[in-house]
DSSP file (Angstrom, degrees, kcal/mol; ACC not computed):
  #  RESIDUE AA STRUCTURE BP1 BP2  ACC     N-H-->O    O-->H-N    N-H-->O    O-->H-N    TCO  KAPPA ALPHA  PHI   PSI    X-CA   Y-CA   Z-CA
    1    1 A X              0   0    0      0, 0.0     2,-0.4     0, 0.0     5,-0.1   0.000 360.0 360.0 360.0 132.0  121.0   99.2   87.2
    2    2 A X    >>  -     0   0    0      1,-0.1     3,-3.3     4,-0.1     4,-0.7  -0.589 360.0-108.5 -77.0 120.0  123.8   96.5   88.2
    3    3 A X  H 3> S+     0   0    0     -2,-0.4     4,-1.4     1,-0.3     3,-0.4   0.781 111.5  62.1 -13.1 -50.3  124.1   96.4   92.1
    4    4 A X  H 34 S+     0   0    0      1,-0.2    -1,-0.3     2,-0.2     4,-0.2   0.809 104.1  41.0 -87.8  10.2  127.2   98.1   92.2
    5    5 A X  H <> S+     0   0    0     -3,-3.3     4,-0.7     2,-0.2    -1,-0.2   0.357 111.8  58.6-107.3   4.1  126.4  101.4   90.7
    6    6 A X  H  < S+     0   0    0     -4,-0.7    -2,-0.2    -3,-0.4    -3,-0.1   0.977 113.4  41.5 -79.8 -46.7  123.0  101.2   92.9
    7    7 A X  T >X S+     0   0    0     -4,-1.4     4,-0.9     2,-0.2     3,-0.6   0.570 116.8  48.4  -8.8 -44.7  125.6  100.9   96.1
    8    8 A X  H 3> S+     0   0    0     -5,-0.3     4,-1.3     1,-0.2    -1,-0.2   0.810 111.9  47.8-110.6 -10.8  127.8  103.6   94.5
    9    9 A X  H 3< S+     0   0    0     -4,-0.7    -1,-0.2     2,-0.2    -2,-0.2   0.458 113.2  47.6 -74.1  -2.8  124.7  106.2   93.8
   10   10 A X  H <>>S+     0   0    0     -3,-0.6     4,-2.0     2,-0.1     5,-0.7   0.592 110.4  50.0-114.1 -44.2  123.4  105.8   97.3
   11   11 A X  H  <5S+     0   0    0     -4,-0.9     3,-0.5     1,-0.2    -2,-0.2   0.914 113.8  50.4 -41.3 -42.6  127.2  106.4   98.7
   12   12 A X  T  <5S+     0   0    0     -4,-1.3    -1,-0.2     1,-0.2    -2,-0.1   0.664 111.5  46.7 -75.8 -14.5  127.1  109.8   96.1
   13   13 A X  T  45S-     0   0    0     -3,-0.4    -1,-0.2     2,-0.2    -2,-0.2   0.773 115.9-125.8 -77.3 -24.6  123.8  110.7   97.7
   14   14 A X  T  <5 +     0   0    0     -4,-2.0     2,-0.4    -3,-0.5    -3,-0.2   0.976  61.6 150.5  57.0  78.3  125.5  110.0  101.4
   15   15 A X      < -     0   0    0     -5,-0.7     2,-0.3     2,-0.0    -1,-0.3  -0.982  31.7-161.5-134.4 125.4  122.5  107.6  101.8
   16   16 A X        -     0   0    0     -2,-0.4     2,-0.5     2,-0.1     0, 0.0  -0.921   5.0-150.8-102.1 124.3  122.9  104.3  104.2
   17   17 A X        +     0   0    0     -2,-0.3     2,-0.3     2,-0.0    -2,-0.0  -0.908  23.6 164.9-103.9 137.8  120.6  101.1  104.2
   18   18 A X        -     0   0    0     -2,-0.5     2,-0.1    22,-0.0    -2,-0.1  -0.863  32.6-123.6-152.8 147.2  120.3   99.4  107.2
   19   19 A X        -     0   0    0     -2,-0.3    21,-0.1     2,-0.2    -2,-0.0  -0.216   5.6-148.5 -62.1 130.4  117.8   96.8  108.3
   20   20 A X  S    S+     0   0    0     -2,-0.1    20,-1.4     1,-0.1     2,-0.9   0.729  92.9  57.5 -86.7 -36.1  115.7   97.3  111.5
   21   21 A X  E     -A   39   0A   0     18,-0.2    18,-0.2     1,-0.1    -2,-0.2  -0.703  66.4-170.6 -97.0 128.3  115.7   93.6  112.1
   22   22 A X  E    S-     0   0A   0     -2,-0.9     2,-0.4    16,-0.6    17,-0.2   0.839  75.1  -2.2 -82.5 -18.3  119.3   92.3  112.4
   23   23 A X  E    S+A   38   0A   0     15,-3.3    15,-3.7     2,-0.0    -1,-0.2  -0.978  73.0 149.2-158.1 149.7  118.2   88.5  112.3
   24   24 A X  E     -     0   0A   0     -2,-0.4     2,-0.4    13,-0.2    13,-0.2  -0.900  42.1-105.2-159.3 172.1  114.7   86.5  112.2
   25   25 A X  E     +A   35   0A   0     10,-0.8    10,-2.3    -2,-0.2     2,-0.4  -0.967  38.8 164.9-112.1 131.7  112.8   83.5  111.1
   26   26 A X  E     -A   34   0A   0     -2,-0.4     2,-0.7     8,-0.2     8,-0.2  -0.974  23.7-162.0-151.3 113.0  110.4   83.9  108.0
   27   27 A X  S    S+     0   0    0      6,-0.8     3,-0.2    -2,-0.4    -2,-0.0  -0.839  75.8   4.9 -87.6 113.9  109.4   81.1  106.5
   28   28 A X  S    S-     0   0    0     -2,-0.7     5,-0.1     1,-0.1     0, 0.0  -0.010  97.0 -80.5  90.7 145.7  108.2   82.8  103.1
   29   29 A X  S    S+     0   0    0      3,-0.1     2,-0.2    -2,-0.0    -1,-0.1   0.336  87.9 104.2 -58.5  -2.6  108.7   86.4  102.1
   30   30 A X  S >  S-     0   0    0     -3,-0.2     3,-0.8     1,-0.1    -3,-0.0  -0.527  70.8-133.8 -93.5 160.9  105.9   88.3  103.8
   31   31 A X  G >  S+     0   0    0      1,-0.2     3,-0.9     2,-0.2    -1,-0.1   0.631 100.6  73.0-103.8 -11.6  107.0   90.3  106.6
   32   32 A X  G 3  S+     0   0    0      1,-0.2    -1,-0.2    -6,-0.0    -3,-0.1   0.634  91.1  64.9 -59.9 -15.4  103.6   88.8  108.7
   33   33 A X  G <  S+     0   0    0     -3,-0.8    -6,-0.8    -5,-0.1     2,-0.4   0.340  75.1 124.8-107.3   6.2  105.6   85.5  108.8
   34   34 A X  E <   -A   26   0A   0     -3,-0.9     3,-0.2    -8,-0.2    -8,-0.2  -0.593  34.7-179.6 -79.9 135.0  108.7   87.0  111.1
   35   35 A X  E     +A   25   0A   0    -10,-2.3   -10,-0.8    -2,-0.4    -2,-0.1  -0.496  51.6   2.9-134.7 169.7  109.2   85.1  113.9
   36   36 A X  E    S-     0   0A   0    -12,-0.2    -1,-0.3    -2,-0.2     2,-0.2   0.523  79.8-177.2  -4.4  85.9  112.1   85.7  117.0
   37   37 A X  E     -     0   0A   0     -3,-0.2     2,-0.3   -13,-0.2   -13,-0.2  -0.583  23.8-159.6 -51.8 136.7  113.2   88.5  115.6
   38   38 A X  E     -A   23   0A   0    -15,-3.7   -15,-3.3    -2,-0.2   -16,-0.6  -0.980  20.4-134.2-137.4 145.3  116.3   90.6  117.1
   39   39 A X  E     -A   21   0A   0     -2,-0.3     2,-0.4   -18,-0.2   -18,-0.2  -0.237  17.9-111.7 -83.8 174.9  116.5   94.2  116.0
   40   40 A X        -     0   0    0    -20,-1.4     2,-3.5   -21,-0.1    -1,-0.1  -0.778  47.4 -94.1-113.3 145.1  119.9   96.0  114.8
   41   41 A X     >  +     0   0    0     -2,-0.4     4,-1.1     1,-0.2     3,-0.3  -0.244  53.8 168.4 -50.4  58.6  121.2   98.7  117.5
   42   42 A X  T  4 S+     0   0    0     -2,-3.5    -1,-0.2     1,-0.2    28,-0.1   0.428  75.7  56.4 -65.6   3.7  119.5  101.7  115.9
   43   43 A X  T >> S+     0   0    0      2,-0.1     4,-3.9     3,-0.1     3,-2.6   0.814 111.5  48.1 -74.1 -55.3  120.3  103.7  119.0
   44   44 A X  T 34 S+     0   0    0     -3,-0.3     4,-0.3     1,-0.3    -2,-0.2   0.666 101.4  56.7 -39.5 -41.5  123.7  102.7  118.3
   45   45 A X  T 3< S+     0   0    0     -4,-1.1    -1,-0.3     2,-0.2    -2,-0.1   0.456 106.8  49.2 -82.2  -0.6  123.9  103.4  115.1
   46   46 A X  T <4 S+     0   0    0     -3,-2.6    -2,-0.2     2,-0.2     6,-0.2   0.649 103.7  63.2-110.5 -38.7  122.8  107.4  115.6
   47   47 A X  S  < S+     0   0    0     -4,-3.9    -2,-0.2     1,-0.2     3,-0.2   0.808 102.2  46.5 -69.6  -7.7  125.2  107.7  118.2
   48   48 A X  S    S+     0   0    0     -4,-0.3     2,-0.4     1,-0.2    -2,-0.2   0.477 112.5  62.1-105.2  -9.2  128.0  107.0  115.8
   49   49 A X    >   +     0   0    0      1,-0.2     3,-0.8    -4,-0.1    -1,-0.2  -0.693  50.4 162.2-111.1 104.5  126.4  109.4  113.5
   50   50 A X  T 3  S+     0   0    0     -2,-0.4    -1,-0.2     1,-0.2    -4,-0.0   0.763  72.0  57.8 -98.2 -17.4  126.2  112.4  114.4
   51   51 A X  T 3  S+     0   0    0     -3,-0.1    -1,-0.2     2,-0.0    -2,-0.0   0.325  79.1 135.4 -34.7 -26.4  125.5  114.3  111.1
   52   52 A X    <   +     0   0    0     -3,-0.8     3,-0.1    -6,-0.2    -3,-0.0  -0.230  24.9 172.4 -42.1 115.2  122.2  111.9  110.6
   53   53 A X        +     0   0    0      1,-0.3    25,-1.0    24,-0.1     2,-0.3   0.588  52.8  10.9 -85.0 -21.6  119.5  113.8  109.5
   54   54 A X  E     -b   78   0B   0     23,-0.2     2,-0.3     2,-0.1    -1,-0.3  -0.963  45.6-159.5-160.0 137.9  117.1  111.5  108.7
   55   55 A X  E     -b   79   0B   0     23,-1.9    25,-2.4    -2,-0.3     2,-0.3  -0.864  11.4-164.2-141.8 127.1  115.8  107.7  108.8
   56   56 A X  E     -b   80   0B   0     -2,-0.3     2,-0.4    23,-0.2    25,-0.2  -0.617  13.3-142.1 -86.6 169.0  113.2  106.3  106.6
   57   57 A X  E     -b   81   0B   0     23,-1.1    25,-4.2    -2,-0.3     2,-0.8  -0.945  17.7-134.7-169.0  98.5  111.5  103.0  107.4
   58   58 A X  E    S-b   82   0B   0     -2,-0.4     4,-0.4    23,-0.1    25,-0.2  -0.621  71.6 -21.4 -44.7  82.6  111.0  101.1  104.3
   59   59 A X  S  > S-     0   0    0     23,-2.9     4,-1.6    -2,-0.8    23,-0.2   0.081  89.3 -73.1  76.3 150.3  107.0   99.8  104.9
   60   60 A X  H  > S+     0   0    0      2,-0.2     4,-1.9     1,-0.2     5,-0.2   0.593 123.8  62.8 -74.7 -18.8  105.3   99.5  107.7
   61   61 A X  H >> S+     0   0    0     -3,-0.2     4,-2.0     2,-0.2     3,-0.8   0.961 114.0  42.7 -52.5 -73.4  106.7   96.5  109.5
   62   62 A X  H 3>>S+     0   0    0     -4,-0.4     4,-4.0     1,-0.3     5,-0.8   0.827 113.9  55.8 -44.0 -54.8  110.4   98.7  109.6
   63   63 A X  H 3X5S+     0   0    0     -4,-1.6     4,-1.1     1,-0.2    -1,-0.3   0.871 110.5  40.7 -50.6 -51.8  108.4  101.6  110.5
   64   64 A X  H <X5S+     0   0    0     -4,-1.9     4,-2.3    -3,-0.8    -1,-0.2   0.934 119.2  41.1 -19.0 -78.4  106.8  100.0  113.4
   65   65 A X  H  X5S+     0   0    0     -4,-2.0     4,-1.5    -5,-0.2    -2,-0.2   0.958 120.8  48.3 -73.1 -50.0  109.6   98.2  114.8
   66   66 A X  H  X5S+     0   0    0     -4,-4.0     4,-2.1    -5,-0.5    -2,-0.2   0.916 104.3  51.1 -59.1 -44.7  111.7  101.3  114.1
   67   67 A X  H  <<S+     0   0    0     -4,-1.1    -2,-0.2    -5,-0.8    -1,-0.2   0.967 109.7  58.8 -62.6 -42.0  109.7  104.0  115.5
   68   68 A X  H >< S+     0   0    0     -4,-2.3     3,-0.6    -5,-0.2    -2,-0.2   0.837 106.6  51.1 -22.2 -52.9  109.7  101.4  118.9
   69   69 A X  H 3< S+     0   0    0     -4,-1.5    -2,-0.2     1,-0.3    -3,-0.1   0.977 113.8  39.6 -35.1 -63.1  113.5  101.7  118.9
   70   70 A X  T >< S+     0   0    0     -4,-2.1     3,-1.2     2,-0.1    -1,-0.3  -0.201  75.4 137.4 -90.0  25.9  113.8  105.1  118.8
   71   71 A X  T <  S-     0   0    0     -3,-0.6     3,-0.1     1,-0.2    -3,-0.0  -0.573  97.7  -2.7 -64.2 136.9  110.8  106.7  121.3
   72   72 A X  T 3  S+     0   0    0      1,-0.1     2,-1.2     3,-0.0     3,-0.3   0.281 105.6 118.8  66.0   1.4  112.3  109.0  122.8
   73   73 A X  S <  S-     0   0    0     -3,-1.2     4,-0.1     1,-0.3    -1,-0.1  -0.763  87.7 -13.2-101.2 113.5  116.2  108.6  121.4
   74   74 A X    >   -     0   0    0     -2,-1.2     3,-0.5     2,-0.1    -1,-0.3   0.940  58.7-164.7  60.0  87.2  117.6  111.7  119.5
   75   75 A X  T 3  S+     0   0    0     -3,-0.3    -2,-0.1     1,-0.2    -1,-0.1   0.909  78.5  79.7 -65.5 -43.3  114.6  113.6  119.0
   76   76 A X  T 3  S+     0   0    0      2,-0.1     2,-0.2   -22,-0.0    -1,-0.2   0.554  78.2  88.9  22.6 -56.7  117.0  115.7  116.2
   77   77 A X  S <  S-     0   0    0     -3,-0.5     2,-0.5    -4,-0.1   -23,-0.2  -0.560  74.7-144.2 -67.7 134.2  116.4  112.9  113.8
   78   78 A X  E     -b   54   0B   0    -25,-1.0   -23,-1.9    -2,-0.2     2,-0.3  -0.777  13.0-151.7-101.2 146.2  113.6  113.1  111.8
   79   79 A X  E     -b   55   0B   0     -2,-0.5     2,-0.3   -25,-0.2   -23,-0.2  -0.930   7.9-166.2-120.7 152.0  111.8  109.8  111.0
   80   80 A X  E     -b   56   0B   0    -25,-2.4   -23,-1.1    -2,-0.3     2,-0.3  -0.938   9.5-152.9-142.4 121.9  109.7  109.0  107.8
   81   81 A X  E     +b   57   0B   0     -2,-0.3     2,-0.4   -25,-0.2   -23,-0.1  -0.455  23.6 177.1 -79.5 126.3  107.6  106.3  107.3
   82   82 A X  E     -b   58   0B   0    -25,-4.2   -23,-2.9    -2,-0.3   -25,-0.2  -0.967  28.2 -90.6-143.6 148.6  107.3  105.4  103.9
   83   83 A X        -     0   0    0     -2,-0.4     2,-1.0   -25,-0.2   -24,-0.2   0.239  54.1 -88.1 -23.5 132.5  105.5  102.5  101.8
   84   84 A X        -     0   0    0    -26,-0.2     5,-0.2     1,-0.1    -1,-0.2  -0.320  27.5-156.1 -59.3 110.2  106.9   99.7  101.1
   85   85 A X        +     0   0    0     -2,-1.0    -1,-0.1    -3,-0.2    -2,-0.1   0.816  60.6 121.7 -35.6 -44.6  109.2   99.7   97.7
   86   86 A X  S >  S-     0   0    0      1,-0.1     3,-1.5     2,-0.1    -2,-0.0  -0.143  74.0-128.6 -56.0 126.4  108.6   95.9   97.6
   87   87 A X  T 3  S+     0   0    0      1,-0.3    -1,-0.1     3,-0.1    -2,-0.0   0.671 107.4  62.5 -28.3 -44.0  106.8   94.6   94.2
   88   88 A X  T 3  S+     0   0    0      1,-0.1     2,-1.1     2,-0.1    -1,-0.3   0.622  73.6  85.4 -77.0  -6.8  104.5   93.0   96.5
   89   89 A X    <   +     0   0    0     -3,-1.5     3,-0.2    -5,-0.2    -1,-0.1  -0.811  51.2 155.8 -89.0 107.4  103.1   95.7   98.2
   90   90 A X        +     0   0    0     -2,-1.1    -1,-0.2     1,-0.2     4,-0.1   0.270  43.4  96.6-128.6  36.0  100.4   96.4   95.6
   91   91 A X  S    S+     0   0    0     -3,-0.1     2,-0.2     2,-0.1    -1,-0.2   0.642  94.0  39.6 -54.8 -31.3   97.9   98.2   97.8
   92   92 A X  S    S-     0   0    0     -3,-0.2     5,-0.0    -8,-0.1     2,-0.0  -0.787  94.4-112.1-142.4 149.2   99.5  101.5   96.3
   93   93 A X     >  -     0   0    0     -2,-0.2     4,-0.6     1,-0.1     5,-0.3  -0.233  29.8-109.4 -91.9-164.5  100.7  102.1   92.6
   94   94 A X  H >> S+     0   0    0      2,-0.2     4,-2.0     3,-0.2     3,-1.5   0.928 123.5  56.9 -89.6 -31.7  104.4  102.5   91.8
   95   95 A X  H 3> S+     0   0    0      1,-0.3     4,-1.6     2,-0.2    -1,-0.2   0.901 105.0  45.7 -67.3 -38.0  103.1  106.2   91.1
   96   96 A X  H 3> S+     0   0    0      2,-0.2     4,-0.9     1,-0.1    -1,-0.3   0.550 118.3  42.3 -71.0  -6.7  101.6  106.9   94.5
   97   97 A X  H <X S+     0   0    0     -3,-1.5     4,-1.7    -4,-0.6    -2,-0.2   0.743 109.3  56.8-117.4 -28.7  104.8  105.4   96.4
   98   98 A X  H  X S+     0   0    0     -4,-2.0     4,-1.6    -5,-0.3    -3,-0.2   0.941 111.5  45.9 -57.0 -53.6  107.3  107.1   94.0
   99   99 A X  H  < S+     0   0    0     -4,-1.6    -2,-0.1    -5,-0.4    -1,-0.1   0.940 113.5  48.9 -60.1 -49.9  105.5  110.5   95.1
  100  100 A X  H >< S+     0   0    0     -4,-0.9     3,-0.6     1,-0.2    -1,-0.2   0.680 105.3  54.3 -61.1 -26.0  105.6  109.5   98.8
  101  101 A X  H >< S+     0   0    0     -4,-1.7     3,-2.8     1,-0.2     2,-0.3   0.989  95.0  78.6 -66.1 -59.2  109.4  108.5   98.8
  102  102 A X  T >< S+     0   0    0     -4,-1.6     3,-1.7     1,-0.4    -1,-0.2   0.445  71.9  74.9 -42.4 -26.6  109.9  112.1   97.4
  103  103 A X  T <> S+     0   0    0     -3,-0.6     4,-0.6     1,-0.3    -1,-0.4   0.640  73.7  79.1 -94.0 -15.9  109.5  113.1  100.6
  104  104 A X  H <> S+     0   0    0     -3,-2.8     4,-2.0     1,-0.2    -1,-0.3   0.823  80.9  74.3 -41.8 -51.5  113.0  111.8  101.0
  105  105 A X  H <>>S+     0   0    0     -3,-1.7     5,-1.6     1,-0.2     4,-0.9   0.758  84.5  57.5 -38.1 -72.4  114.4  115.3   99.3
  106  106 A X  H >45S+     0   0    0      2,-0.3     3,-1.0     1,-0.2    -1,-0.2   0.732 107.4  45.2 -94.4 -68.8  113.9  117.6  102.0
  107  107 A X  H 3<5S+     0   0    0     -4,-0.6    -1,-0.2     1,-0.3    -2,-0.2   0.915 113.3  55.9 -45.8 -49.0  116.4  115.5  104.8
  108  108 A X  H 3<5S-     0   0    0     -4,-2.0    -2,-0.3    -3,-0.2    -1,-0.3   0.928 119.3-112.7 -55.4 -36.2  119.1  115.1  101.6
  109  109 A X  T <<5S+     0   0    0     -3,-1.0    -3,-0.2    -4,-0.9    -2,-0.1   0.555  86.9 123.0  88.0  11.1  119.2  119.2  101.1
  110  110 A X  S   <S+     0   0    0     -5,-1.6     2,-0.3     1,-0.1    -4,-0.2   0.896  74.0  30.5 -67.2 -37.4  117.3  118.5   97.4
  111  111 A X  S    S-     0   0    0     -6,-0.2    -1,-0.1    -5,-0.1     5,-0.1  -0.826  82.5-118.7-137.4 138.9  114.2  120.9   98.4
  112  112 A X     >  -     0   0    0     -2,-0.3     4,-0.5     1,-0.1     3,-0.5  -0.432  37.9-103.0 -73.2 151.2  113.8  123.6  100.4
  113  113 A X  T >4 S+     0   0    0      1,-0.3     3,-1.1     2,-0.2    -1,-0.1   0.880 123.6  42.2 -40.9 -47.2  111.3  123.3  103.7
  114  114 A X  T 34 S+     0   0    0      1,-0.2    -1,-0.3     2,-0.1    -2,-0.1   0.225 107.8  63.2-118.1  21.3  108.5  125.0  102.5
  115  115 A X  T 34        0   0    0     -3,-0.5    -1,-0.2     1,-0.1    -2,-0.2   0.604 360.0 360.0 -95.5 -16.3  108.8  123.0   98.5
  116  116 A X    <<        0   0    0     -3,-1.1    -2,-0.1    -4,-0.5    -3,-0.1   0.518 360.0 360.0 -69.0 360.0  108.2  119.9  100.4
């Protein structure tokens, strides 16, 4: 799927990406290799939504660092840790992490509470 209809399916979904680190050095792709890091306001960003239902944390570095942000900030939001998407995470198969994103449904309005 060409980048802008991935962008214009997550907009029909009302689904937002944003990055828990706004800026880093990582020499190499692995997410062990981030160095000064500074995080993106994610307090900030909840106070200017107030309709937010939900944030997932792509993999466990974002979960981490995100679940840090937020102790204690807008309890209202639900957070969901989920596996990393990235090809290189291949501790889990694309079938087991497909199942575990599902979990995704429930904050969208796809599934009812007790279907989750």
């Amino acid at each position: 799927m060409a980048y802008e209809a991935r962008v214009e399916a997550l907009r029909a979904g009302r689904i937002a990406l944003w990055d828990v680190i706004a800026e880093a050095h990582r020499p190499g792709s692995l997410d062990g290799a981030i160095r000064d890091r500074r995080g993106n306001d994610l307090e900030g960003l909840i106070a200017r939504l107030p309709d937010l239902r939900a944030i997932a944390f792509n993999g466990g570095t974002a979960a981490r660092l995100g679940l840090k942000a937020l102790a204690g900030v807008a309890p209202h939001v639900e957070r969901i840790a989920l596996p990393s998407s990235s090809p290189a995470y291949a501790a889990m198969t694309f079938e087991r992490k497909a199942a575990a994103w599902l979990a995704l449904r429930r904050p969208l309005g796809l599934v009812a509470d007790d279907e989750a």
